[in-house]
C-alpha positions in Angstrom: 42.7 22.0 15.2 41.8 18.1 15.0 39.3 18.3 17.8 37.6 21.4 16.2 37.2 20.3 12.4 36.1 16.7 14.0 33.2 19.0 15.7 32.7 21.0 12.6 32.0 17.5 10.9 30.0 16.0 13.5 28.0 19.1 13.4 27.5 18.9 9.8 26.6 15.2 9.7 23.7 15.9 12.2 22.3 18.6 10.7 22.3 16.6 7.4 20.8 13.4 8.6 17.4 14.6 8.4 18.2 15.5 4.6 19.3 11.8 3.8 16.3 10.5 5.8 14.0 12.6 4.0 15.4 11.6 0.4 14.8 8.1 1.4 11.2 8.9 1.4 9.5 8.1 -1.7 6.6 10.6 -3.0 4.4 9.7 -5.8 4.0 11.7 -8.8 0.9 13.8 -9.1 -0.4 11.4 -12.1 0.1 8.8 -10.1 -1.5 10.0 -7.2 -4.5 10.7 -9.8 -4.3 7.1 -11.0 -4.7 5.9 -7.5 -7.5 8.2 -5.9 -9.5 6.9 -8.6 -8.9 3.3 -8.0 -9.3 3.5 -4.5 -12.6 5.6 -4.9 -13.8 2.5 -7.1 -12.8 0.3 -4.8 -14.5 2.0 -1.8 -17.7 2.1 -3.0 -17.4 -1.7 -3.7 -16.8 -2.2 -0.4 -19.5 0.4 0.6 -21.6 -2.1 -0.4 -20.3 -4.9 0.3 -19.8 -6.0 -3.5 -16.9 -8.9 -3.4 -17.5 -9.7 -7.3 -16.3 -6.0 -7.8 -13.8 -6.3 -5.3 -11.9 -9.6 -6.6 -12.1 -7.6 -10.4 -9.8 -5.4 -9.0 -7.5 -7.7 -7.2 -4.5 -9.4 -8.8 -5.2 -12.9 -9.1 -3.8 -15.5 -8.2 -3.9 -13.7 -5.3 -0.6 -13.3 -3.1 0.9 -15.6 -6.3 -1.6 -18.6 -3.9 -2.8 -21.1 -6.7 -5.7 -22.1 -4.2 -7.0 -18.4 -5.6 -6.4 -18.5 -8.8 -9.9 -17.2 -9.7 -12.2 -14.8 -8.5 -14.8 -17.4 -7.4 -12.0 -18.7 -4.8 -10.7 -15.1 -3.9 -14.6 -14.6 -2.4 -14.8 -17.7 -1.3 -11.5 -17.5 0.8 -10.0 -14.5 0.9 -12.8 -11.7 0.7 -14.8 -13.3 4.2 -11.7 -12.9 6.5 -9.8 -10.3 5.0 -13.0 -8.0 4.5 -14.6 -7.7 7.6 -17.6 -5.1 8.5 -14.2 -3.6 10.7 -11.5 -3.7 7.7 -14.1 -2.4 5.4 -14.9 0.4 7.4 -11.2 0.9 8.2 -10.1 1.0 4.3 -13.0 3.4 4.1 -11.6 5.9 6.5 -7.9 5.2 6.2 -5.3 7.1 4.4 -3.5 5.4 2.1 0.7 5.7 2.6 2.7 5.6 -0.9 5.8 3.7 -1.2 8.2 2.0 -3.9 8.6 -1.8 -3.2 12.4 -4.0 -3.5 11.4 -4.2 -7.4 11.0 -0.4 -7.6 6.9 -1.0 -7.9 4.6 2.0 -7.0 2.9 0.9 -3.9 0.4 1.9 -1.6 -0.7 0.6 1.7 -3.7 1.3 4.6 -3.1 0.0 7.9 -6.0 -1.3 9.7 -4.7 -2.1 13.4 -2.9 -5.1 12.8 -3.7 -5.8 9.2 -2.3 -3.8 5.8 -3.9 -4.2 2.7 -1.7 -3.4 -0.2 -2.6 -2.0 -4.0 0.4 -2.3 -6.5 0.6 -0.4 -9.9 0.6 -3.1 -12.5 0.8 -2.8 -16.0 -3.2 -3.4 -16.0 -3.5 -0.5 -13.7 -3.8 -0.3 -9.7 -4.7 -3.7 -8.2 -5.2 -4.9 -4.7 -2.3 -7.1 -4.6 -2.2 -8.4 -1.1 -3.0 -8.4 3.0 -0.8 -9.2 5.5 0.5 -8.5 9.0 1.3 -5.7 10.6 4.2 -6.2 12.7 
């Protein structure tokens, strides 16, 4: 009898791991989904044309909490060159955008351009591009 209710609950924990891994995966609301295809539209078509003044308006600043750019004159001067190549662009263009919820519970989404993810944060001001980093 031990041996068969010990398969009985091996069985059932397999079949309901999928379950708990699917609950782990957060799914944005459909307002919020709204809210974000229209920011990301906006910010497309900045970087359709190449437009880093529009770009840095929608970018939380100081950006990545740097106080070297503090301002939106310093986030094209240092950030927008390197982190918005002709490649990224076109990648941001083209790439689909992955929702998630951050540690602090923060509706987040990301686009991963080979080894680069560019990430866009709900704030209380509305979606922002909030910061660029590694992907590792």
């Amino acid at each position: 009898m031990g041996f068969l209710l010990r398969i009985m609950l091996a069985t059932a924990f397999v079949n309901l791991a999928p379950a708990v891994v699917q609950a782990k995966k957060a799914v944005a609301s459909p307002a919020l989904q709204k809210e974000f295809d229209a920011f990301i539209e906006r910010f497309r078509a900045a970087l359709r044309t190449n437009d880093s003044a529009a770009v840095a308006g929608m970018t939380r600043l100081p950006f990545m909490n740097d106080s070297a750019i503090r301002d939106a004159a310093q986030f094209r001067a240092k950030t927008y060159p390197t982190s918005f190549t002709a490649k990224n662009r076109a990648c941001i263009q083209r790439g689909k955008a992955v929702y998630d919820r951050d540690q602090e519970n923060n509706d987040t989404y990301f686009v991963f351009c080979g080894e680069v993810i560019f990430v866009f944060t709900k704030t209380p001001a509305g979606f922002l591009f909030t910061d660029v980093g590694a992907n590792d």
